[in-house]
C-alpha positions as CSV (number, residue, x, y, z in Angstrom):
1,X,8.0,-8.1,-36.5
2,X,4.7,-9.1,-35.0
3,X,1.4,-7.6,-36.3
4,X,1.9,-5.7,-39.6
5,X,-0.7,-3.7,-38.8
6,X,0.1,-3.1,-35.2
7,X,3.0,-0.9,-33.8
8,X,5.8,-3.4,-34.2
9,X,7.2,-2.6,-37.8
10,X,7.2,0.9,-36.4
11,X,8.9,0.7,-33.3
12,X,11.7,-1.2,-35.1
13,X,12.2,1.4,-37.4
14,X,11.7,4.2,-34.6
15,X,14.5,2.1,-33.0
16,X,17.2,1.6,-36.0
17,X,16.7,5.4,-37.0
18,X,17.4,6.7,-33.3
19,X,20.9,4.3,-33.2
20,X,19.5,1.7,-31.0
21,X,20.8,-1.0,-32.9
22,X,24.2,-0.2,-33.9
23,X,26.0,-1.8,-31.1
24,X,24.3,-4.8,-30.6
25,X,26.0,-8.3,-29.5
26,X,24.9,-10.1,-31.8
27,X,23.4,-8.3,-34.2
28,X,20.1,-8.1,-35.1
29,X,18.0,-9.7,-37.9
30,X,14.4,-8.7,-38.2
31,X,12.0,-11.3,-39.6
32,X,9.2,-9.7,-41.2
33,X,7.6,-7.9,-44.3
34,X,9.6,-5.7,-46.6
35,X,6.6,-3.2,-47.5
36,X,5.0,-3.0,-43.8
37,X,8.6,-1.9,-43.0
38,X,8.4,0.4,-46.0
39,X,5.5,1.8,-44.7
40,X,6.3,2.2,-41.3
41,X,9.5,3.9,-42.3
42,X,7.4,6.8,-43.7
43,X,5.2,7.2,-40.8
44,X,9.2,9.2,-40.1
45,X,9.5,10.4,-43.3
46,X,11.7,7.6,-44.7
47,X,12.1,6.5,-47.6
48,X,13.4,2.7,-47.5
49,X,14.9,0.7,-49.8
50,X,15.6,-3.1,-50.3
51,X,18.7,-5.0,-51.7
52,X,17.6,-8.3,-51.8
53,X,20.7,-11.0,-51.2
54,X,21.4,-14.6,-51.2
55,X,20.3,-15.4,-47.5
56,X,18.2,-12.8,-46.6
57,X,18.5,-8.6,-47.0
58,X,19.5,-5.4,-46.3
59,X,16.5,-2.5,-45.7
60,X,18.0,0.8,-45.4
61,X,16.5,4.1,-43.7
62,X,18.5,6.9,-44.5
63,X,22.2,6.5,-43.2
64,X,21.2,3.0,-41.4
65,X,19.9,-0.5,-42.3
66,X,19.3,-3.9,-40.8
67,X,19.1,-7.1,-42.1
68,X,15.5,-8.5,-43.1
69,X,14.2,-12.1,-43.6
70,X,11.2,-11.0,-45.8
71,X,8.9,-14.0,-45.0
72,X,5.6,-12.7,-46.2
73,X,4.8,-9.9,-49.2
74,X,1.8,-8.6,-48.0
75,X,-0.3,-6.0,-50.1
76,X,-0.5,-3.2,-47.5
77,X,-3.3,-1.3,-49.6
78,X,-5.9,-3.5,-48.7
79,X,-4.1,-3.3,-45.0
80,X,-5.9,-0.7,-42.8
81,X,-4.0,-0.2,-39.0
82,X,-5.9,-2.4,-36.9
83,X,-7.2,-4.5,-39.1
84,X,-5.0,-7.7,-40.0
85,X,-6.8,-10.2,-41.6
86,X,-5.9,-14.4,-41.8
87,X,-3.3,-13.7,-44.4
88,X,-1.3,-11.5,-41.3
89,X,-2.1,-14.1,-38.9
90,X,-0.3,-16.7,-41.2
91,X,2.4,-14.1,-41.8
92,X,2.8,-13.3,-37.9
93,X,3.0,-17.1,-37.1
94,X,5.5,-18.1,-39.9
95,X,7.8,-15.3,-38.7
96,X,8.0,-16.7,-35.1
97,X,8.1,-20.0,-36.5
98,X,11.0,-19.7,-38.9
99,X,12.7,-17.1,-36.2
100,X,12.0,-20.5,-33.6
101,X,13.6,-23.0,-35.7
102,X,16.8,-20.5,-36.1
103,X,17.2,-20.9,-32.1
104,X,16.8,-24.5,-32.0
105,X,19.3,-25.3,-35.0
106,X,21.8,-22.7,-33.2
107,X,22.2,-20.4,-36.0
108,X,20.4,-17.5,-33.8
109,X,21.2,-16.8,-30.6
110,X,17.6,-15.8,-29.5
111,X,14.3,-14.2,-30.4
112,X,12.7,-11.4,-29.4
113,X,8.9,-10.8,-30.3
114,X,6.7,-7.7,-31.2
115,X,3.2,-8.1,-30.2
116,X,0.6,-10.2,-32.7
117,X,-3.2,-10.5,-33.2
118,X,-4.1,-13.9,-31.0
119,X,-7.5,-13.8,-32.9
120,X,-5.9,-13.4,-36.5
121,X,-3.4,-16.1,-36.0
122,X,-6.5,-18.2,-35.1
123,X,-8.5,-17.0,-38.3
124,X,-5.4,-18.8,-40.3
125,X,-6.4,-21.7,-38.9
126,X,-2.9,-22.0,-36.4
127,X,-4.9,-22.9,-33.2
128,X,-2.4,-21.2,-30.2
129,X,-4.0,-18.7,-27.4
130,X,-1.0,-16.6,-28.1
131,X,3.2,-16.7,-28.4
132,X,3.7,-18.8,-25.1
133,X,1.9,-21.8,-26.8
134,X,2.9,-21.3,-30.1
135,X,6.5,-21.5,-28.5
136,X,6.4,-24.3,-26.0
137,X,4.7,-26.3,-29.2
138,X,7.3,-25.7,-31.7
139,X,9.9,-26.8,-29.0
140,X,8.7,-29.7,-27.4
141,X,8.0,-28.4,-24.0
142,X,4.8,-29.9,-22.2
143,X,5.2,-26.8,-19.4
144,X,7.0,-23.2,-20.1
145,X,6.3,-20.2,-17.2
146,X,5.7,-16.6,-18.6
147,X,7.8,-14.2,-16.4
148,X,7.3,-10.5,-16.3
149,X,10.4,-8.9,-15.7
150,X,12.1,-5.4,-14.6
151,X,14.6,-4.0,-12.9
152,X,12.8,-3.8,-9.4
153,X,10.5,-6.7,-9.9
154,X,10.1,-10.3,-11.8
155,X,7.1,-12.5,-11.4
156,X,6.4,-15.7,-12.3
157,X,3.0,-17.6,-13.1
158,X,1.1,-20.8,-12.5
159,X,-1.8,-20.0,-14.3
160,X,-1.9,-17.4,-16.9
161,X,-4.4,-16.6,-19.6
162,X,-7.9,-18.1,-18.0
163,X,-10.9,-16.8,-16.4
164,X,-10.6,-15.8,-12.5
165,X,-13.1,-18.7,-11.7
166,X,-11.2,-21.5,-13.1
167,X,-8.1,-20.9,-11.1
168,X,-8.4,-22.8,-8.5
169,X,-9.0,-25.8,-9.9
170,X,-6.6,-25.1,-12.6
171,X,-3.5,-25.0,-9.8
172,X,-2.1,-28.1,-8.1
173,X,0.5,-28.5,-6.4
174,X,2.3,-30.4,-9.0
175,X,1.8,-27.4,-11.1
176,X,3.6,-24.9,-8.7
177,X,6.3,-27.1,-8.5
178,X,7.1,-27.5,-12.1
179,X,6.6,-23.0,-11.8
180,X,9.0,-23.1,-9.0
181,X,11.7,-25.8,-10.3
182,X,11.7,-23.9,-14.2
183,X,12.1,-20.3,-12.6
184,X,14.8,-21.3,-10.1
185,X,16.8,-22.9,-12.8
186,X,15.9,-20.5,-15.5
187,X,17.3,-17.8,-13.2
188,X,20.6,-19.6,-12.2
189,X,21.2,-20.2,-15.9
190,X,20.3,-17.4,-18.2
191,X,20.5,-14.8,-15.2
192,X,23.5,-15.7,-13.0
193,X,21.7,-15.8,-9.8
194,X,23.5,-18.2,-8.2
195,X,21.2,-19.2,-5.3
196,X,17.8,-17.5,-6.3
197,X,15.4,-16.4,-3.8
198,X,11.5,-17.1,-4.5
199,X,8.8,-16.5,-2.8
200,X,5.7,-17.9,-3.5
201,X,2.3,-16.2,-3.2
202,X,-0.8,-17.5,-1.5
203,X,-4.2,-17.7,-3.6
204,X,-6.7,-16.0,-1.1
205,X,-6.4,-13.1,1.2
206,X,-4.6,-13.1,3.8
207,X,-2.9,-16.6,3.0
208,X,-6.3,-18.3,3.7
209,X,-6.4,-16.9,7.1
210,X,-5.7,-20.5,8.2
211,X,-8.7,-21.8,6.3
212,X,-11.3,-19.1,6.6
213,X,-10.7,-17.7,3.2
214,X,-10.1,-21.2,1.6
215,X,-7.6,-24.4,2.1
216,X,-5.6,-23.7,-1.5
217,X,-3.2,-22.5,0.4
218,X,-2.7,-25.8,3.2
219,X,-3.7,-28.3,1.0
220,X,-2.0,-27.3,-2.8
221,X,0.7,-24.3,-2.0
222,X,2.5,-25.7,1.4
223,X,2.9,-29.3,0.0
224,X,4.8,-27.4,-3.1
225,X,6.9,-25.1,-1.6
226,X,8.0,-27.7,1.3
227,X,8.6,-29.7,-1.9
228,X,10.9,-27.3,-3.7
229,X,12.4,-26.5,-0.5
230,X,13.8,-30.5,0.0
231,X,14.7,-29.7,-3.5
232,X,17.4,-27.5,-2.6
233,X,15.4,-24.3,-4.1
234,X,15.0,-21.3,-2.1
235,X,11.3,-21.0,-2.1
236,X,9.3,-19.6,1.1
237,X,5.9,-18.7,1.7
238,X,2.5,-18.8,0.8
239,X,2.7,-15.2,1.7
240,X,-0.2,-13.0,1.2
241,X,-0.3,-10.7,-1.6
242,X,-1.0,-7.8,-0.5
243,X,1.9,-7.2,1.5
244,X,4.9,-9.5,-0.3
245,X,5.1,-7.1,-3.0
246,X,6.7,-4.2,-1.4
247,X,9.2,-6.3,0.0
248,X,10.2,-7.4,-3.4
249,X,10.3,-4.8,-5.0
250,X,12.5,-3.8,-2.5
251,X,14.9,-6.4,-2.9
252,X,13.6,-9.2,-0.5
253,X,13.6,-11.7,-3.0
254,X,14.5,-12.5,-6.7
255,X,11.2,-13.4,-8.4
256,X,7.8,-14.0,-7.1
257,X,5.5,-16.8,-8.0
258,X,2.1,-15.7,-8.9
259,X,-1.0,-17.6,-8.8
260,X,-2.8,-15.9,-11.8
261,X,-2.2,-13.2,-14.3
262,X,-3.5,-10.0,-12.3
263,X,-2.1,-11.2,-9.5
264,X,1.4,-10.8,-10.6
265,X,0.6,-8.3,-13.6
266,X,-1.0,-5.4,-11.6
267,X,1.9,-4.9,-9.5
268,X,4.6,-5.3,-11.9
269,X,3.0,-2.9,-14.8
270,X,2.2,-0.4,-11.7
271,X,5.8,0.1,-11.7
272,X,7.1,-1.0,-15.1
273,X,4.4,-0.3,-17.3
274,X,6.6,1.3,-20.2
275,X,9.8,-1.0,-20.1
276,X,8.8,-4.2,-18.6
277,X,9.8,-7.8,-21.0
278,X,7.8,-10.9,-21.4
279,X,10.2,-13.8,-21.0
280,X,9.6,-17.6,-21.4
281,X,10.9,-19.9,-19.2
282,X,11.8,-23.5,-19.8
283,X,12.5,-23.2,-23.4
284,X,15.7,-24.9,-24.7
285,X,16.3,-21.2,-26.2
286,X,15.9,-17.3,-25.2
287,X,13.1,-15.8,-25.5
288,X,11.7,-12.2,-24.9
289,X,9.0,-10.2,-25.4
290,X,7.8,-6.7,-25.2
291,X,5.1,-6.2,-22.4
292,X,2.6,-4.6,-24.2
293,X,-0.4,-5.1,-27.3
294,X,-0.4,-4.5,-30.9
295,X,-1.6,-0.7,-29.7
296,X,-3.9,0.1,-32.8
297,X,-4.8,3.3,-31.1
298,X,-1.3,4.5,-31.9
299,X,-0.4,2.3,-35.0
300,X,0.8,4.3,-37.5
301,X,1.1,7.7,-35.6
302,X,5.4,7.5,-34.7
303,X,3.7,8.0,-31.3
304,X,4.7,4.8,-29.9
305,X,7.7,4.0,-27.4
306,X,10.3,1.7,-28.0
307,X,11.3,1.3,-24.1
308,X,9.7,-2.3,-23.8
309,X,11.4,-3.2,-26.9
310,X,14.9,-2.3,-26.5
311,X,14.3,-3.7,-22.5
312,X,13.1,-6.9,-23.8
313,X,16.6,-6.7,-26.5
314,X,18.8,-6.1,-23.6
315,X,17.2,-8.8,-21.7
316,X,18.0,-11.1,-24.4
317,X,21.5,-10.2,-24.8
318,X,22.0,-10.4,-20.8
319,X,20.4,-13.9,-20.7
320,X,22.4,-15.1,-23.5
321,X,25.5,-13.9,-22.1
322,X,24.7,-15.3,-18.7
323,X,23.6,-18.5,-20.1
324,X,26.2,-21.5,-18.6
325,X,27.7,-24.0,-21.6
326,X,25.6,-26.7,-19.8
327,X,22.2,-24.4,-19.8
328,X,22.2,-23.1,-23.4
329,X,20.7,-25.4,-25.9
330,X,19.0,-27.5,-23.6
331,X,15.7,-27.1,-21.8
332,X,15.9,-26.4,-17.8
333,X,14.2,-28.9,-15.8
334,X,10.6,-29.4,-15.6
């Protein structure tokens, strides 16, 4: 459910009352808060109800429901929009947590997340920059890669959540390899792409402009991508930024490896800024994401659009349906 006082207990509601739901393989089971969903319900003029059963429950908005793990009971009167507190921080981590441990014991197929409050989740004391970390924690993985993804365009980053001027020395070529090896083999086995095509972006303009604009590229990004390629990967590059991307968008390639965050984020949220999915890489399970913030501007209005969500569902379902008997359950290599 994410934030409870974001636009994620809305935009599930928005989606069960417009149908999206209903034909969903595997169905859906929100983790969450019963009276945050109550109150989201009326933002629509709802009125939902609760039958508590032996596992979980059933909330019901009008002629639909969904099933509910109620996993917090927070008092939403002392809960303004846009302001969670440490008890929603707890609350947003537990739901994640107990949603993660579903995956990993196979009773859940996968998990898709509404966006949460880094900074509240820290005020509860749960020390993670955000989702990605949380994740790759709670499943043992020492490196995951956070992919953007949409229909014309998926990226793939090195680096993500950092200041500009500690890039460089946060990439090595070691690094890019282990981005290169997880998002060639997630896309063989949750995507189906049998032989996927990556190329891989250059740090500086211009590709360094064979070491005018700095030697990243010669000394950290060459070594990587010639090691991939003995790898049996499809890799090429360091190509320069500013031109790769209209080629794949176009279809020139599969996925692109990014450097740093805007690198890959600018272009991809220029064209998918409403339905794009966040989607971890290298977990032993599926994950996705909506591509967007907790939105307090329009928490609470109805005013909100579910595109990124029901994207990032669909993603999930595609991904688990793709996923090979050797690939689900176990983590891709790293």
């Amino acid at each position: 459910m994410g934030d409870p006082t974001g636009i994620g207990p809305e935009l599930i509601i928005k989606a069960l009352l417009n149908g999206d739901f209903d034909h969903l393989q595997p169905p859906l089971l929100v983790v969450g808060d019963v009276a945050v969903l109550q109150r989201a319900a009326a933002v629509f003029g709802c009125s939902a109800t609760f039958e508590r059963t032996a596992a979980d429950g059933k909330l019901r908005c009008g002629q639909r429901s969904l099933r509910l793990i109620a996993r917090s009971a927070l008092d939403i009167t002392r809960l303004p929009y846009g302001q969670p507190d440490k008890d929603c921080g707890r609350a947003m981590a537990d739901y994640v947590e107990w949603a993660v441990a579903r995956c990993l014991d196979g009773a859940a197929a996968g998990l898709v997340t509404c966006p949460i409050n880094k900074a509240a989740i820290n005020q509860a004391g749960i020390n993670f920059p955000g989702h990605t970390e949380l994740l790759a924690a709670r499943c043992g993985c020492r490196k995951v890669v956070m992919m953007l993804a949409g229909t014309k365009l998926k990226v793939c980053l090195v680096t993500t959540h950092l200041a500009y001027r500690d890039v460089p020395t946060a990439l090595s070529t070691e690094e890019i390899v282990a981005t290169i090896r997880i998002s060639d083999s997630a896309l063989r086995q949750q995507f189906g792409i049998e032989q996927p095509k990556l190329a891989v972006l250059a740090l500086n303009p211009h590709a360094g402009e064979n070491g005018l604009f700095g030697d990243e590229e010669a000394r950290l990004i060459v070594p990587a991508v010639q090691r991939a390629q003995a790898e049996g990967i499809a890799a090429d590059g360091p190509h320069s930024a500013d031109t790769l991307f209209h080629f794949a968008a176009g279809g020139s390639h599969d996925a692109v490896i990014c450097m740093y965050h805007d690198q890959g984020l600018i272009p991809l949220k220029l064209l998918h800024f409403e339905d794009a999915v966040n989607v971890t890489l290298g977990l032993p399970i599926v994950r996705t994401s909506v591509d967007h913030g907790t939105a307090y501007n329009l928490a609470g209005t109805g005013k909100a659009s579910t595109a990124s969500l029901l994207a990032a569902i669909r993603m999930a379902e595609q991904m688990i349906s793709e996923a090979t008997p050797q690939g689900r359950g176990s983590a891709p290599a790293q």
